[in-house]
N, CA and C of each residue as an Amber inpcrd file, in Angstrom:
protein
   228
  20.1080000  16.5140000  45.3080000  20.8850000  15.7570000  46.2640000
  21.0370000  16.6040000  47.5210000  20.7130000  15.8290000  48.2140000
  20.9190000  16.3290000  50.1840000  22.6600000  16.8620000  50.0560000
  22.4530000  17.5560000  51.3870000  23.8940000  17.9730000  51.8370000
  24.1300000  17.1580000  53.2470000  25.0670000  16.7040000  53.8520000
  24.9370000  16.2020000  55.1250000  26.2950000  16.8070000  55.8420000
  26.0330000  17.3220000  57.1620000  27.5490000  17.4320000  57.5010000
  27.7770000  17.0860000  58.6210000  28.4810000  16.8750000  59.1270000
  29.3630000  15.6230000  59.8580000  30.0740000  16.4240000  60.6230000
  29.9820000  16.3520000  62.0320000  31.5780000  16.4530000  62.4420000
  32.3710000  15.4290000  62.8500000  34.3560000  15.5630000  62.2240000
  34.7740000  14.1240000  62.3360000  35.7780000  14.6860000  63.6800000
  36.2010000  13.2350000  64.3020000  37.5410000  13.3200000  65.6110000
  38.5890000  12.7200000  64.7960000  39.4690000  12.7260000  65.3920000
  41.1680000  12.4690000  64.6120000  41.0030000  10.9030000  64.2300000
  39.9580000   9.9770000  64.7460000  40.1630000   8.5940000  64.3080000
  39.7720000   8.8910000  63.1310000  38.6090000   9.8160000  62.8030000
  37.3320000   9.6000000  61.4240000  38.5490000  10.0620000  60.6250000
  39.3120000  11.4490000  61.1870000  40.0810000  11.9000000  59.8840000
  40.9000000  11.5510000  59.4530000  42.0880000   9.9640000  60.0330000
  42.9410000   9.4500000  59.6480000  42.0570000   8.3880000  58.7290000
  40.7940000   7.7910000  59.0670000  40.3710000   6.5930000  58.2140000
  40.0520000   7.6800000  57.1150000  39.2660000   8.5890000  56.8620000
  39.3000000   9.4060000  55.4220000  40.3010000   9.7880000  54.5970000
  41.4190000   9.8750000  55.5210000  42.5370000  10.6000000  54.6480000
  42.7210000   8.7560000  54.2860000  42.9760000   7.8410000  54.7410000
  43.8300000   6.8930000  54.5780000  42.2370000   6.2870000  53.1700000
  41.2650000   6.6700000  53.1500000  40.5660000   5.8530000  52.2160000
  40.5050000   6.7290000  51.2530000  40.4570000   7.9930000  51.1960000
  40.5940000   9.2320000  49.9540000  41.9740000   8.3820000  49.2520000
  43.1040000   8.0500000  49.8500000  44.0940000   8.1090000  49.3970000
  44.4070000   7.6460000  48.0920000  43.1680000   7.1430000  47.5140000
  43.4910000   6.5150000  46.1210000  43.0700000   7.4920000  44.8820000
  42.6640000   8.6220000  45.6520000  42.0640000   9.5660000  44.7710000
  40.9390000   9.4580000  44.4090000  39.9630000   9.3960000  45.4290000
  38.9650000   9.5340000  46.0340000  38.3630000  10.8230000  47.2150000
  36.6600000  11.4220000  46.6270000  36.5450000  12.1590000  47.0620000
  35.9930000  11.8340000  48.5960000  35.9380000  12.6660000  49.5540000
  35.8920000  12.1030000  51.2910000  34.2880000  12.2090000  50.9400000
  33.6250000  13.0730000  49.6250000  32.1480000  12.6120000  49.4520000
  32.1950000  11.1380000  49.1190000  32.8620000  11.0450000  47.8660000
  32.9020000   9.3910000  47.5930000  33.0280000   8.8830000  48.7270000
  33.6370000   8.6720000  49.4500000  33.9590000   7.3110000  50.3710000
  32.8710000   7.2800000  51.5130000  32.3930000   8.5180000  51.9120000
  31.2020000   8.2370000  52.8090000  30.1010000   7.9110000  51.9710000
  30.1730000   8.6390000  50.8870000  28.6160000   8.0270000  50.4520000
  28.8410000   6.1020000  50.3880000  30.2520000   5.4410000  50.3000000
  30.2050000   4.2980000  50.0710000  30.3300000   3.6520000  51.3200000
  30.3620000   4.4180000  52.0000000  30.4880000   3.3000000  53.2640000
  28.8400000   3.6210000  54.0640000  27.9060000   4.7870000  53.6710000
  26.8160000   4.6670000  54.4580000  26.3900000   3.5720000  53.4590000
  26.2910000   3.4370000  51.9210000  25.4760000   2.4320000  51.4860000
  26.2340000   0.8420000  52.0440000  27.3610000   0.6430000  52.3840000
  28.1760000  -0.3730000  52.6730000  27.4530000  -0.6340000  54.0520000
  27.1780000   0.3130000  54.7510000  26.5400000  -0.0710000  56.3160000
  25.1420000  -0.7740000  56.3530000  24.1710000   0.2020000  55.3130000
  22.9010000  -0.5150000  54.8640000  22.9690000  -1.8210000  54.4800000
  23.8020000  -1.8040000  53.6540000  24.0850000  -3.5950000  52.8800000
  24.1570000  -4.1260000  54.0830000  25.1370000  -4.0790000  54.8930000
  25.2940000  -5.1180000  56.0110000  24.2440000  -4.9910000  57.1910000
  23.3290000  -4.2020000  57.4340000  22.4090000  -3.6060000  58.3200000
  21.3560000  -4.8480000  57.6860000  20.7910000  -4.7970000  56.2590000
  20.0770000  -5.7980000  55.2980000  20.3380000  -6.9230000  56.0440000
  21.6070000  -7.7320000  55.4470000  22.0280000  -8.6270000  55.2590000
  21.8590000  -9.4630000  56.7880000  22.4120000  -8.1110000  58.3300000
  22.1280000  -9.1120000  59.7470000  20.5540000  -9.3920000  59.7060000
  19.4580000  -8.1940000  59.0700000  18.2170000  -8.4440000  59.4750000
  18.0120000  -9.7610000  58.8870000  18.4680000 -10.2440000  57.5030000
  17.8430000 -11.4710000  56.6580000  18.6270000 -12.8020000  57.3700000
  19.6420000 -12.2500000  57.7990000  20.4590000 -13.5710000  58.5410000
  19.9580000 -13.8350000  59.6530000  19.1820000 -12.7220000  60.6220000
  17.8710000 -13.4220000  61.9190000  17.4500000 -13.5140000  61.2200000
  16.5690000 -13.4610000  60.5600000  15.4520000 -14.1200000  59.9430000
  15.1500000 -15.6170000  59.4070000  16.2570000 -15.7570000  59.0790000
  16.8040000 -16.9550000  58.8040000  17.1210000 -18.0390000  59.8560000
  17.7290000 -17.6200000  60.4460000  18.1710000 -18.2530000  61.7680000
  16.0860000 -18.3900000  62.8600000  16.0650000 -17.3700000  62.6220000
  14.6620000 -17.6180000  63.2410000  14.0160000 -18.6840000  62.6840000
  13.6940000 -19.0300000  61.7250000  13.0850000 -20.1680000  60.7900000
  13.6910000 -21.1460000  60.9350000  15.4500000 -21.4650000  60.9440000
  15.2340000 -22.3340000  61.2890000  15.8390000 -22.8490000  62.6190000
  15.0890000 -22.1290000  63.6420000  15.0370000 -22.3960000  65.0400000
  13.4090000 -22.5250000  65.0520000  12.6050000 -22.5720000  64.3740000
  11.1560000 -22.8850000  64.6610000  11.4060000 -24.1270000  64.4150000
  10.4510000 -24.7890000  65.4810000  10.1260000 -26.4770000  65.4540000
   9.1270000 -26.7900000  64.0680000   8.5010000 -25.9490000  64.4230000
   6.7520000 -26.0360000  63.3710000   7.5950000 -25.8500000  61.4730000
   8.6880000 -24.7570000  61.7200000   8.7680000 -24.5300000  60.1860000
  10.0380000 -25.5320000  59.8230000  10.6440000 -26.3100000  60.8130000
  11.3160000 -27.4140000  60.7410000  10.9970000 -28.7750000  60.2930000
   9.6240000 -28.8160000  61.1550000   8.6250000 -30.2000000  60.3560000
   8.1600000 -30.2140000  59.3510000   7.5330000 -28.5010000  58.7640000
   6.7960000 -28.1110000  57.7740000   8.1460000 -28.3040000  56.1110000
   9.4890000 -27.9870000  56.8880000  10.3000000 -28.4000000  55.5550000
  10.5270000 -29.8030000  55.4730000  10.9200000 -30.7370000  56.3280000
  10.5310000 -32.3600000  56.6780000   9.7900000 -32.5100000  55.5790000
   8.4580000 -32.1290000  55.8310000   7.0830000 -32.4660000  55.1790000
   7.8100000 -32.1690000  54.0050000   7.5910000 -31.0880000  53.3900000
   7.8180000 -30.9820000  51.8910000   9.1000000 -31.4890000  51.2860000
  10.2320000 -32.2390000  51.7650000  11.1950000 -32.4330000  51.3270000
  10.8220000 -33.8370000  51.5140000   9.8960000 -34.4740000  52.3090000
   9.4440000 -35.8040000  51.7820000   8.7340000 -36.1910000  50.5280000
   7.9700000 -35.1000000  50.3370000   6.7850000 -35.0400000  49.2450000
   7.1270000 -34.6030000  48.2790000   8.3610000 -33.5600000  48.0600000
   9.2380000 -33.9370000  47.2060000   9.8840000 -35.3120000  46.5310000
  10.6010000 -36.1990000  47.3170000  11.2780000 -37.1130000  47.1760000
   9.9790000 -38.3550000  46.5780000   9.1410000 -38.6030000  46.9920000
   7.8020000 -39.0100000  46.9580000   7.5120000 -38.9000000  45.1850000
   7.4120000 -37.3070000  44.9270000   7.1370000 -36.9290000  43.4930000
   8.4310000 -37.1450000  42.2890000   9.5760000 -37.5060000  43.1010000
  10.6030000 -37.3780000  41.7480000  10.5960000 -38.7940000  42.1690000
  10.1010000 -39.8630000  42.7350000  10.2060000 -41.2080000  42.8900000
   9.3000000 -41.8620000  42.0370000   8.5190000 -41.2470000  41.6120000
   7.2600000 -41.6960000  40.5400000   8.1150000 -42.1620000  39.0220000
C-alpha cells in the first residue's frame, strides 16, 4: 500500500476532526471519501453519457424503431 501525504488548511482540519469523530481513522475517512469522489466522478461521466443519447435525434428514432418492433412481437 502507497503512502500519500497531504497538506491540510483549517477548513480540511475541522472536516477531519468533525468526520474522525466517530472513531475513525483520518486514514479511514480519506481513503473513503477519495473512493466516494471516484463513485461520483463515474456516475457524472455515465449521466453525460446518457443524456448524450438521449439528446441524439438518430438514437431517438433508432429506440422509436425498436420499441415499435417490440410491441409488434408481443402483439403476435
Amino acid at each position: 500500500m502507497a503512502t500519500l501525504t497531504i497538506r491540510t488548511d483549517p477548513e480540511v482540519e475541522r472536516a477531519l476532526e468533525s468526520l474522525t469523530g466517530d472513531g475513525r481513522s483520518r486514514s479511514d475517512v480519506v481513503r473513503a471519501a477519495i473512493l466516494a469522489a471516484e463513485r461520483e466522478q463515474r456516475r457524472a461521466r455515465l449521466r453525460a453519457e446518457a443524456e448524450a443519447l438521449r439528446d441524439d435525434p438518430g438514437d431517438v428514432e433508432a429506440s422509436r424503431l425498436l420499441a415499435a418492433e417490440m410491441d409488434a412481437v408481443r402483439a403476435r
